[in-house]
N, C-alpha and C positions, 0 to 999 in steps of 0.2 A: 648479640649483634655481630655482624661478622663485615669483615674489611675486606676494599677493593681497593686495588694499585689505583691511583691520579693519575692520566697522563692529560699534559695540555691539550686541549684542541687545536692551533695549531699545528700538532704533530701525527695528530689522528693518522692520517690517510699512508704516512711513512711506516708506522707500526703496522698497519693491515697491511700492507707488502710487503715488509721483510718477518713478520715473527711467521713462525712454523706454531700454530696452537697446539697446545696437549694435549690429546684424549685419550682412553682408555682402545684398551682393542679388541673388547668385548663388544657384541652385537648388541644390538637394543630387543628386547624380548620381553614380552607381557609376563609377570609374575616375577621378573628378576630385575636382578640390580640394576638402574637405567645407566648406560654409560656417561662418565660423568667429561666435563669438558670447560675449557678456558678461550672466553673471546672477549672481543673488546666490544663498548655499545658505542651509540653516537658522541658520548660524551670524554670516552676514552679511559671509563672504568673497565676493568675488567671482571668477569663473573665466572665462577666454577660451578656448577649442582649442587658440590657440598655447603659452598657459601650458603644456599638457601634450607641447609639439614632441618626439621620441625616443621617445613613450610611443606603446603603440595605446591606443584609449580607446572605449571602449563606452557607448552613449544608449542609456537605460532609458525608456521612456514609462511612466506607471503611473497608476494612478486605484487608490484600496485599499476603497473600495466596488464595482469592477468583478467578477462572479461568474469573470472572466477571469484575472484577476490575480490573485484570490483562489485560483483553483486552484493556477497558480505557486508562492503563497507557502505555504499550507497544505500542501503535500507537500513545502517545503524544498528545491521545484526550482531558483527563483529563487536564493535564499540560496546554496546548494549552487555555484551556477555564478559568482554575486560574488564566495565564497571560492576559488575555484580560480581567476580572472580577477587580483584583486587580488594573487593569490600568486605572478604570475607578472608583477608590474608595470604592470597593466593600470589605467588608471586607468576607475575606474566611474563614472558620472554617472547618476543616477537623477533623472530630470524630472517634473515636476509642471505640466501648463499648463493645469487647472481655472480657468476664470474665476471669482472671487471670486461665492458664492452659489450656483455650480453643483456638480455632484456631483465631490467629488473634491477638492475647494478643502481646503486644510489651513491651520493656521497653521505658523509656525515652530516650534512646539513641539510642535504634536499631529504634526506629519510625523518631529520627534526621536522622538516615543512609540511610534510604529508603529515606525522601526527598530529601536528595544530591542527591545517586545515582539514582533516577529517573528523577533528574531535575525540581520537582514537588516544587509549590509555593504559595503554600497556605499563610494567613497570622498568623495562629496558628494551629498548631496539639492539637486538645482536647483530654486526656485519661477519658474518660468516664466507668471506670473498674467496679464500681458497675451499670451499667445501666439508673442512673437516666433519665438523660439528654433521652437518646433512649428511654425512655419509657415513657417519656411525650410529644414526640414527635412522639409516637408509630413509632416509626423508624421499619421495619422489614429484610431488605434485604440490602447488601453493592453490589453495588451504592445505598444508597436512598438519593435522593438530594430535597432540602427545600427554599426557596427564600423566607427572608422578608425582607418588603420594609421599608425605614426609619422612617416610622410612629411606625415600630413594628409591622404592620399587614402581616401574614402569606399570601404568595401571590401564592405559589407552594408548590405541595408535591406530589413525584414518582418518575417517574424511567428517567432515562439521556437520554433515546430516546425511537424508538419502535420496536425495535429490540431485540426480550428476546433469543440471543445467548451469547455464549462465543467466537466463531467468528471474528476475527480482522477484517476480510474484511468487516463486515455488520456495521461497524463503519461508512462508508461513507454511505451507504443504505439509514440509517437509519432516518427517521423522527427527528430532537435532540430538543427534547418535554424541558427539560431543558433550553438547550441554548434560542431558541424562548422565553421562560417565562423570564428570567432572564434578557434578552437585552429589552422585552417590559416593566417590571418593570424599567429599568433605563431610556426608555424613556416616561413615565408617561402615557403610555398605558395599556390597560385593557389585562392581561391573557386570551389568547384563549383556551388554555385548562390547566386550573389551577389545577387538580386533574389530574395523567393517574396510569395507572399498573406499579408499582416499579417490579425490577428483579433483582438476582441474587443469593446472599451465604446469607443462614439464620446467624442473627444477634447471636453469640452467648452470651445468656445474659446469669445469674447465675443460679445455677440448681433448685433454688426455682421459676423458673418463667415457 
């Protein structure tokens, strides 16, 4: 079992403005170590990579104004593959690196609202407001979705299928470049295509980037 710092909720929104997170300052790169990192979730735990060592664990990029990620969640694509990831001990991380004012920016409790009213089931919503985390993970588009595997080695990184619409319907079309990686990582198979084109709504990170 591994432990997370408690912080009140009350005091959530104070911690995402003044802590500086830690991360490594290695690149994120398919076959290597995934860069590991410290954020706090809506609850005001906080989570490191290592916390989850034995687990695979899957990064969600999301913005819930993106018409991208909207198509995901409104056909219960997204949803659908949290429940089958999580059920098989996957730990989910669903990230948030909207710089405060920009599109996508939540609080702690309107990003709680959205997982209800979605039905969405991750196993932590990350608020990643200053960018660290995205940008060691060059995150650039919501959906960008990331698979590593319990070694901690980075096993995927791109986009959720190959279909670069907003399009509900090309949700079934579509090649799901994700799902395939994610289910061969759980069954000690080799990634067929471990790299593809992420798509969707630029990340919006802080205006000095």
């Amino acid at each position: 079992m591994f432990t997370r710092k408690l912080i009140k909720r009350p005091v959530v929104a104070a911690v995402l403005a003044a802590c500086a997170f830690t991360l490594t300052a290695q690149a994120a790169e398919i076959g290597q170590a995934a860069p590991d990192f410290r954020v706090v979730d809506t609850a005001g735990n906080y989570h490191t990579l290592s916390d989850f060592s034995g687990q695979t664990v899957v990064l969600e990029w999301t913005n819930h104004d993106c018409p991208f990620v909207v198509k995901h969640y409104a056909t219960n694509n997204m949803q659908s593959l949290q429940q089958e990831m999580t059920a098989e001990d996957v730990a989910w991380l669903t990230v948030i690196s909207s710089y405060p004012g920009t599109q996508g920016h939540v609080s702690p409790e309107q990003a709680d609202e959205l997982t209800r009213s979605r039905g969405a089931a991750p196993t932590a919503v990350l608020l990643d407001e200053q960018g660290d985390m995205g940008r060691a993970y060059s995150a650039r588009v919501t959906p960008h979705m990331y698979v590593i595997d319990g070694d901690g080695v980075l096993r995927y990184a791109g986009g959720i299928d190959s279909i670069a619409s907003a399009n509900h319907a090309d949700v079934e079309r579509a090649d799901p470049y994700f799902a395939n990686a994610a289910r061969a990582v759980l069954a000690g198979e080799e990634v067929e295509r471990s790299v593809t084109r992420p798509y969707g709504c630029t990340i919006k990170y802080s205006d000095a980037d």
